[in-house]
N, C-alpha and C positions, 0 to 999 in steps of 0.2 A: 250709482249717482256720482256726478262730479258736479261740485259748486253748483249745487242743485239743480244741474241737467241731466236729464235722464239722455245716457248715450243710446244708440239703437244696439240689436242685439246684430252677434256679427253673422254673415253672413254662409249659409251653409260650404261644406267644404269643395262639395260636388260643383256650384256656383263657379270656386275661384278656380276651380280645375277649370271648367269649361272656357270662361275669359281668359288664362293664359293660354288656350289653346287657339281661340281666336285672336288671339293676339299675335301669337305666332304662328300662324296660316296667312297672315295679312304681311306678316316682314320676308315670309317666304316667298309669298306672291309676288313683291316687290320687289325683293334678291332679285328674282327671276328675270324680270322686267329690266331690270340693269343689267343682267350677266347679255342678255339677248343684245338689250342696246351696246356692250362693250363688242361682243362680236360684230356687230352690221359697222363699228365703225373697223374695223381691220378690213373689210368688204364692202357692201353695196354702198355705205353713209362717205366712205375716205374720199371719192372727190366731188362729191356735192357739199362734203362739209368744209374741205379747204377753197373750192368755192366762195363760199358761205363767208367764211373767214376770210379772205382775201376780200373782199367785196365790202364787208364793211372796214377794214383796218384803210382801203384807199377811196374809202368816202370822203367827199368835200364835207359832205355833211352830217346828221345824228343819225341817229338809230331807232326808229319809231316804232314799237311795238305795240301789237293788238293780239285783240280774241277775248270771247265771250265766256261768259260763267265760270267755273273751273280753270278755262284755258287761261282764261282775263288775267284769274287772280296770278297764275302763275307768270303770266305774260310780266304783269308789274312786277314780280321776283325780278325778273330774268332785265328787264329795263333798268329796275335801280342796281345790280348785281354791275351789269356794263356800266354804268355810270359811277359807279363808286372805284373801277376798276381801271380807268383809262379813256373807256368809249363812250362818247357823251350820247345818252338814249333816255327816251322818254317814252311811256304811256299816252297809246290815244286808247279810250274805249269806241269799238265798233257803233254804236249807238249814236254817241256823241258826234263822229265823224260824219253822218250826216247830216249834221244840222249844223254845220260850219266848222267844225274842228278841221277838216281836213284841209281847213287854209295854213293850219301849221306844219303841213306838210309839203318840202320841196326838191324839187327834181335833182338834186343835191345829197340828198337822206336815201336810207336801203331803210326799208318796209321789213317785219318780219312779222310773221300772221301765223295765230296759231290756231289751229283746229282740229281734235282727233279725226272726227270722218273726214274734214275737207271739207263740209257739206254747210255750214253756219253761215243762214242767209244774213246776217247782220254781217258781213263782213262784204257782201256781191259789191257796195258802196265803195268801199277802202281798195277792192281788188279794181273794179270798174277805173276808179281814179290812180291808179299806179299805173295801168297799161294805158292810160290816155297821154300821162307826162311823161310816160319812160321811166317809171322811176324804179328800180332795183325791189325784185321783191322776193323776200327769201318765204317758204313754206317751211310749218314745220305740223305733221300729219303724220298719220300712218295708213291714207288713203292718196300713192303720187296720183294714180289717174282720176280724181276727185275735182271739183270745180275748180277751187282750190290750186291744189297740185299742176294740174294742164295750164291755170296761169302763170304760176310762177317761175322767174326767170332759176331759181335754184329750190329744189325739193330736200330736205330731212327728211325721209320719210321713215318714220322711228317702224320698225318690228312689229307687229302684230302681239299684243299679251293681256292674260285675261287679269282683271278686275280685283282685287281683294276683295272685293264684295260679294258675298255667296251666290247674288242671282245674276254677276259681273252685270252690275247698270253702273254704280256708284263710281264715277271716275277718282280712281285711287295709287294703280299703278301706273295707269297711262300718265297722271298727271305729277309725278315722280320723275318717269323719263322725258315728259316735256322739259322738266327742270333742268336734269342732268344735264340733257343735251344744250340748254341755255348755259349751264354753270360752264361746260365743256367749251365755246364759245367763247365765254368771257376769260376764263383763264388762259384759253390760245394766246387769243389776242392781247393778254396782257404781257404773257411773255414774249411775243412779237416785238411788241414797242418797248422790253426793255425796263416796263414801269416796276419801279424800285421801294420799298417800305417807304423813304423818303416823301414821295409823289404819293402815298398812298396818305402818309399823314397832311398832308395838305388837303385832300379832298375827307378829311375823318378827323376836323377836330376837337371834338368832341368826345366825352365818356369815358370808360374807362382806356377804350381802342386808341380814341385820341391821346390820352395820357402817357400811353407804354410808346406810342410815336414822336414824344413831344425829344427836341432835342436838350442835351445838356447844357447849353449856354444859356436856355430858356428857362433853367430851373438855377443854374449857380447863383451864388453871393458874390457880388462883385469883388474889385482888388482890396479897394480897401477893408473890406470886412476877412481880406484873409489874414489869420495871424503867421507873423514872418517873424524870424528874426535870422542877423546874419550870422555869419559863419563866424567863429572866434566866441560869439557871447557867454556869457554864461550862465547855468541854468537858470539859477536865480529868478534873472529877466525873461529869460522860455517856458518859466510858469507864470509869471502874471501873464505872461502873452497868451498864453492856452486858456486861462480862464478867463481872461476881461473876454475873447474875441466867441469863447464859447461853443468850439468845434469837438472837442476832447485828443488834441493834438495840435501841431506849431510846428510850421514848413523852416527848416534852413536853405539858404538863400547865400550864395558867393559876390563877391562883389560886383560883379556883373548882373544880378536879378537872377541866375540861374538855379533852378532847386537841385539841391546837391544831397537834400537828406529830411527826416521825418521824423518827430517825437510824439510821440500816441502816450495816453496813461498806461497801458499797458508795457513803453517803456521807463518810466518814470518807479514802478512797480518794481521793475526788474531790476532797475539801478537802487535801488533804496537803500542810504550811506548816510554817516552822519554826514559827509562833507557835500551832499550830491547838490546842493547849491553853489558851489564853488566848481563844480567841475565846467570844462568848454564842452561845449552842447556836442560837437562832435563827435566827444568819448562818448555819447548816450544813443545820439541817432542812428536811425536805422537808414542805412544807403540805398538807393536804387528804386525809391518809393512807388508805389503802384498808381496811375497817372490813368488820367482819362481826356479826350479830345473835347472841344468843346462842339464837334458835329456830330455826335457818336450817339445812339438812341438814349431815351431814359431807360426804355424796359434792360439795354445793354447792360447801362450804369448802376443799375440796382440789382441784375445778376452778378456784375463785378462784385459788389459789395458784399453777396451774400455768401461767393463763394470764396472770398478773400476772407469772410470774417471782420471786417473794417467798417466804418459807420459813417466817416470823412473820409474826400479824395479830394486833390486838386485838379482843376482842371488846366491844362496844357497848350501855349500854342510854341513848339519846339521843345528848348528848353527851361522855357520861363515860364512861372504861375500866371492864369489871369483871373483864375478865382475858386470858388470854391466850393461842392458838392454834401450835401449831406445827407443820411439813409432818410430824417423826417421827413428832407425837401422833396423825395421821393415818394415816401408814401402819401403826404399831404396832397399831392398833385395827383392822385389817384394812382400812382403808377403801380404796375402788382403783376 
C-alpha cells in the first residue's frame, strides 16, 4: 500500500525478458533498414537524390508534400523538417487534394509523394494533376516501376526491408527510412544554401530552441545600467558602483570610453587591506577582461560563462562597453 493505493503486483521476470527482446528485434529491424538505405545512397539512390536536391533547392516555388496513412504522417515530418530548415514546404493530404486543395498547388512548387508500394489510389489525383502542369514530382517508394514511380519525374526508391513487425504488415521500418531519407534532403539542402544557426533562430523563436538562438544584444542591460567607473578612481567609489548597479563587479573605462580592466568580488576578496578604499582601482583590476559581442548566440554566452566561471560579461562593440550580460539574464530567458 501507498497512500492508500494498492500498487499492482510486478510483473513476472519471463514477461520483461521477453519485451526487451522485442524491443530489441524492432531497433534491429530498423538498424537494418538504415544501414541498407546508407548503402543505395553510395549507389542506386546518388543521382536520383542529387536530383531530387537540386530540383527543389531551384524551385521558384514550395515544397508540397503528400501521402496516406503512415506515409502521411511521415510526409508532415518531412514538410515541417524542410520548412524549419530553409525550404519553404507544406502539407497537402491526398484526400483533401481532391476536393480543391490542389488549387494550392503551382507549376512553380516540386511535389513529393510518398508511397511504400507506389500503389495508393488516393494520390492517382495529385499524380494526374502534376503531369497535367508539368510540375516536378519527386517519388519516394520502394516500388520505381509502380504507378507511382513510372510518373515521377525523379524516383527515391528506398531498398526493399522487412517490417519490425513479426508478420511484417505494420509499417515500421519502411516508415523510418521514408524519414531518413526526408531528414537527408533537408539537411542537404540546408547546407547548400549556406543556412546558418542565425537563420535558423529567425524561423525557431520560440522555446527553449528559440532561447539558446536568441542573440546577446537581445538579452543585455543597456549602457546606462552598466556600472563603469574611470580609470584613476578609487575603490571607495568602485564599490558603491558594483553594488547600487548590482552586477557583482564594475568595468574600468580610460578616458576615451574604452574598457581597459574589470573588478569582480572576487577581486575585492583578494585585495582585502585596511586601506583597500583608498587604493586606484587599477592596483586591484584585473586586465584583458573576458568580452563578448553583442551578435554572438545566448547559448554561446552562457557556455562562456560557465566555463569562465563568471556570472557578468560586458558586451563589446570594439573597444568600448555597450552593455551588459548577466548568468540570470540567461537563465531567465530560458537559455540552457
Amino acid at each position: 500500500m501507498s497512500d492508500g493505493i494498492e500498487l499492482p503486483p510486478a510483473p513476472p521476470t519471463g514477461l520483461d525478458d521477453d519485451l526487451i527482446a522485442a524491443g530489441l528485434r524492432t531497433l534491429e529491424a530498423e538498424a537494418d533498414g538504415i544501414a541498407a538505405l546508407s548503402a543505395a545512397m553510395a549507389d542506386g539512390l546518388r543521382t536520383p537524390f542529387v536530383a531530387a536536391a537540386k530540383a527543389i533547392r531551384d524551385a521558384r516555388g514550395r515544397v508540397v508534400v503528400s501521402g496516406m496513412g503512415k506515409s502521411g504522417h511521415v510526409g508532415r515530418k518531412i514538410a515541417a523538417t524542410l520548412a524549419s530548415t530553409g525550404t519553404p514546404a507544406f502539407f497537402v493530404h491526398p484526400a483533401e487534394a481532391g476536393h480543391g486543395d490542389l488549387g494550392m498547388i503551382t507549376p512553380d512548387d516540386v511535389v513529393i509523394a510518398l508511397s511504400w508500394s507506389g500503389e495508393t489510389t488516393e494520390l492517382k489525383g495529385l499524380i494526374e494533376y502534376s503531369r497535367r502542369f508539368r510540375i516536378t514530382l519527386v517519388a519516394i517508394t520502394s516500388e520505381a516501376g509502380s504507378t507511382l514511380g513510372k510518373a515521377a519525374d525523379v524516383v527515391l526508391a528506398l531498398p526493399q526491408a522487412r517490417e519490425a513487425c513479426p508478420h511484417n504488415l505494420a509499417p515500421t521500418t519502411s516508415s523510418l527510412m521514408q524519414l531518413a531519407i526526408g531528414d537527408a534532403l533537408a539537411i542537404a539542402l540546408l547546407e547548400s544554401r549556406g543556412f546558418t544557426p542565425r537563420d535558423f533562430r529567425i524561423l525557431h523563436p520560440g522555446g527553449r530552441l528559440g532561447a539558446a538562438l536568441t542573440f546577446v544584444r537581445d538579452l543585455m542591460h543597456p549602457a546606462e545600467a552598466m556600472p563603469l567607473v574611470a580609470i584613476g578612481s578609487r575603490m571607495g567609489g568602485a564599490i558603491v558602483e558594483m553594488s547600487t548597479k548590482g552586477f557583482g563587479c564594475v568595468g574600468i573605462v580610460d578616458a576615451a570610453g574604452n574598457l581597459v580592466g574589470i573588478i569582480t568580488d572576487g577581486d575585492l576578496r583578494r585585495h582585502m587591506r585596511p586601506d583597500l578604499l583608498d587604493l586606484a582601482v587599477e592596483r586591484v583590476m584585473t586586465g584583458k577582461p573576458i568580452c563578448l559581442a553583442p551578435d554572438q548566440l545566448a547559448s554561446e554566452a552562457l557556455q562562456r560563462l560557465n566555463t569562465s566561471k563568471i556570472t557578468a560579461v560586458f558586451v563589446m562593440e570594439g573597444t568600448r562597453p555597450i552593455g551588459i550580460v548577466h548568468l540570470h539574464d540567461l537563465l531567465r530567458a530560458g537559455v540552457a
